[in-house]
C-alpha positions as CSV (number, residue, x, y, z in Angstrom):
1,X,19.3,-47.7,36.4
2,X,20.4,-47.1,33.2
3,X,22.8,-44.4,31.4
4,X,23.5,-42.9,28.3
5,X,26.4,-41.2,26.7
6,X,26.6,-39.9,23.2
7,X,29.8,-39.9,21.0
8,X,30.5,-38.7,17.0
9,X,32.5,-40.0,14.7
10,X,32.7,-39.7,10.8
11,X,34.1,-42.7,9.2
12,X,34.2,-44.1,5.7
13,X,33.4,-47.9,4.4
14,X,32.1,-49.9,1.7
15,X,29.8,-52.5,2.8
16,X,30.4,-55.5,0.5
17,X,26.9,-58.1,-0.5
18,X,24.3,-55.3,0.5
19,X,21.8,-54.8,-1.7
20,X,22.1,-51.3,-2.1
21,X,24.8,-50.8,-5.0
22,X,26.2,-47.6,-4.2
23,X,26.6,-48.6,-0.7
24,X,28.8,-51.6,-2.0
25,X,30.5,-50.3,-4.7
26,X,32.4,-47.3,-3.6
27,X,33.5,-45.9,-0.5
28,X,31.6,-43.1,1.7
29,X,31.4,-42.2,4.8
30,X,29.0,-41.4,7.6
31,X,28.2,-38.9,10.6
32,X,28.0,-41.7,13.0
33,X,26.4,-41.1,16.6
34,X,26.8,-44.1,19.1
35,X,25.3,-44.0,22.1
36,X,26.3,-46.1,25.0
37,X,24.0,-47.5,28.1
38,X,25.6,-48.7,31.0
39,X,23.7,-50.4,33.9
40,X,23.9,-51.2,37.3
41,X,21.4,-51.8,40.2
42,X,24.0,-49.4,42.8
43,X,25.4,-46.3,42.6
44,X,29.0,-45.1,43.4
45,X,29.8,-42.5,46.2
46,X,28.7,-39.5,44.2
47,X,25.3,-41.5,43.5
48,X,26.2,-42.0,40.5
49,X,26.1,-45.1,37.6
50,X,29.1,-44.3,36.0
51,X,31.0,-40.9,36.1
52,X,30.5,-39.2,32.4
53,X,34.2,-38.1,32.9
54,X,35.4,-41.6,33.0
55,X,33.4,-42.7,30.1
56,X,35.9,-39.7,28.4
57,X,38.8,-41.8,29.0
58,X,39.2,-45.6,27.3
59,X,35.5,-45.9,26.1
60,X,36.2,-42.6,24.5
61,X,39.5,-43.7,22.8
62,X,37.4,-47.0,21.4
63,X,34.9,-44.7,19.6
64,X,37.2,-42.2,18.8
65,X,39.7,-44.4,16.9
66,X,36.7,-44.6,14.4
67,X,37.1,-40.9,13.7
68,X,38.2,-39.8,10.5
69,X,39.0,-43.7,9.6
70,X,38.5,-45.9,6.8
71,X,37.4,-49.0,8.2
72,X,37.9,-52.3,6.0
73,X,36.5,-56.0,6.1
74,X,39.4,-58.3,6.0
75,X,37.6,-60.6,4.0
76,X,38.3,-58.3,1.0
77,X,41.0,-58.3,-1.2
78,X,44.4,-57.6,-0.2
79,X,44.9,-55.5,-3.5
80,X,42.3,-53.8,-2.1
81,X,43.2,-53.2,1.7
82,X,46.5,-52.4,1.0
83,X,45.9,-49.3,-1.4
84,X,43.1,-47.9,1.2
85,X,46.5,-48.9,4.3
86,X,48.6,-46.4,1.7
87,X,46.4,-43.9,1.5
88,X,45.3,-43.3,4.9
89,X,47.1,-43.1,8.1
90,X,44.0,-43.8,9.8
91,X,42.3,-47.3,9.3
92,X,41.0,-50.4,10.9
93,X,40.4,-53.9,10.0
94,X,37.6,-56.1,11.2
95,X,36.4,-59.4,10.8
96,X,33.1,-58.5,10.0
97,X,32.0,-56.4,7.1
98,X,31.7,-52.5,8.8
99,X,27.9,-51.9,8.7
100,X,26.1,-50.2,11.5
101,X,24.7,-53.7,13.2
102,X,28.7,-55.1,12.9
103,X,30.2,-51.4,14.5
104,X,28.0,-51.9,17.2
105,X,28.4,-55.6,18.3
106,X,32.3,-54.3,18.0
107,X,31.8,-51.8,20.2
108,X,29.9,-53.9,22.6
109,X,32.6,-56.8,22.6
110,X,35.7,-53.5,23.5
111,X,33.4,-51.7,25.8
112,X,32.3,-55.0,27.9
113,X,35.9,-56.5,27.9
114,X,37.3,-52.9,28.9
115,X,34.6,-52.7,31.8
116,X,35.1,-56.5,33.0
117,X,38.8,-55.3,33.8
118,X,38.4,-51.7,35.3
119,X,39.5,-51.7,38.5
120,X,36.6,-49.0,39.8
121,X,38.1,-46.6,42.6
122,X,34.9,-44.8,43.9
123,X,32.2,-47.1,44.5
124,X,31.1,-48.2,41.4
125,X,29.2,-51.6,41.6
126,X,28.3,-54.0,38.7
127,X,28.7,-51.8,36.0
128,X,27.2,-53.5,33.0
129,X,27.1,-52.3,29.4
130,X,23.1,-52.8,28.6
131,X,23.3,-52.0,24.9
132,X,25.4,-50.0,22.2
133,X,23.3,-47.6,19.5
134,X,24.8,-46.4,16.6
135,X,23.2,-44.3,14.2
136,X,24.5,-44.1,10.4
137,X,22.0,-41.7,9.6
138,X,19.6,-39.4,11.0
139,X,17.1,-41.7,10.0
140,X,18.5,-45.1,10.8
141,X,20.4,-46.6,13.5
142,X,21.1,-50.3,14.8
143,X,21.2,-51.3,18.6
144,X,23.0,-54.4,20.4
145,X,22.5,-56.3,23.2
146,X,25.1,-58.8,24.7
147,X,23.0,-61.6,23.1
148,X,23.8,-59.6,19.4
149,X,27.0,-59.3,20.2
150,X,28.5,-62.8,21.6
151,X,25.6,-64.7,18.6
152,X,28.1,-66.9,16.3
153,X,25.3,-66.6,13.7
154,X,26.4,-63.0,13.0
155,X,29.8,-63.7,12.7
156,X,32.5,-64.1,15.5
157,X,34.6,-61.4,16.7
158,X,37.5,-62.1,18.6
159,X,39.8,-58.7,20.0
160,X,42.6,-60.1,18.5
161,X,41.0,-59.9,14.9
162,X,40.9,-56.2,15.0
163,X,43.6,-54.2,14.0
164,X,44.1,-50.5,13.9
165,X,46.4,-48.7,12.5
166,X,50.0,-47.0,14.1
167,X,48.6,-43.5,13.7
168,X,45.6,-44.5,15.4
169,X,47.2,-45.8,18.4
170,X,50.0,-43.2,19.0
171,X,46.6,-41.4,19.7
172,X,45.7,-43.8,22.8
173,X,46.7,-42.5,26.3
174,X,47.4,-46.1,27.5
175,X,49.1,-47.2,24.4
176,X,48.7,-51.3,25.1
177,X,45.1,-50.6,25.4
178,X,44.3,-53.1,22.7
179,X,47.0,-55.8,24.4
180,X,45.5,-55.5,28.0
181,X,42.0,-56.2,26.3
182,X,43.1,-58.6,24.8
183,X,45.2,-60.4,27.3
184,X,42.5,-59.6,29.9
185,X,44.9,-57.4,31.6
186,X,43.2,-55.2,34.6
187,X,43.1,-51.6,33.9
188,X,42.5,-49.5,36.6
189,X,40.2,-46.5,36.5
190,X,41.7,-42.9,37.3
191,X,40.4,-41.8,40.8
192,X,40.8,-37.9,39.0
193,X,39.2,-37.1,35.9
């Protein structure tokens, strides 16, 4: 059985080597909608996948960091990623350049690692993520599956290559979010949400 859960974000970019000039150029943003699909062939005591409430908590806080962000390639120039750093308190820097296909093999790599190390307290069984959606327009979207998102050809993404900034993370609930992800640190699920 499969699930779905929507989340929003608006975030700005430039997407360097596209062919579409104003899209690498100059920054913009986007009303982003990412949707995620989790799997698994049980359900939990409720008879459920996956409680919606506890997709609120950490999935919630990956997506949301996006929000009202800048994110920057870290293959650009430092001249560069340091005036964007002192104009906005929100940013983050990937590995990859930030188009819809490379937001959502990030968000597949967070939201797998993150649901490897939940420790599930009410049944849940072999929760998988199936596949990450995320819409840059109404019009366009890209989708990932665990082959998209662990393929070398697109470009390699390792947690510890992703960086986000200190306003972004006095945000976070759990602030070593990021660190427990990364150190493949168990995280255990709240059994109230």
């Amino acid at each position: 059985m499969i699930i779905r859960k929507l989340f929003r974000f608006e975030n700005a970019h430039i997407v360097r080597f596209c062919s579409s000039k104003r899209c690498r150029t100059s920054i913009h943003g986007h009303s982003y909608v990412a949707e995620i699909l989790l799997s698994s062939n049980f359900l939990d005591n409720a008879g459920m996948v996956y409680d919606f409430g506890l997709m609120k908590q950490n999935i919630k806080t990956i997506i949301d960091s996006f929000d009202h962000a800048t994110t920057i390639f870290s293959g650009d120039s430092d001249e560069y990623k340091n005036d964007l750093k002192k104009h906005s308190a929100r940013w983050i820097e990937i590995p990859l350049n930030p188009s819809a296909e490379q937001f959502c093999r990030i968000f597949f790599v967070m939201i797998e690692r993150l649901l490897e190390l939940s420790v599930m307290n009410n049944g849940e069984r072999e929760v998988k993520l199936h596949s990450v959606i995320v819409h840059e327009t109404d019009t366009g979207y890209a989708q990932c599956f665990k082959e998209d998102a662990i393929n070398p050809q697109m470009g390699e993404i390792r947690l510890s290559d992703i960086k986000f900034s200190e306003a972004i993370m006095d945000e976070w609930e759990d602030k070593n979010l990021l660190e427990k992800m990364i150190n493949k640190i168990k995280i255990e699920n709240p059994k109230d949400v």
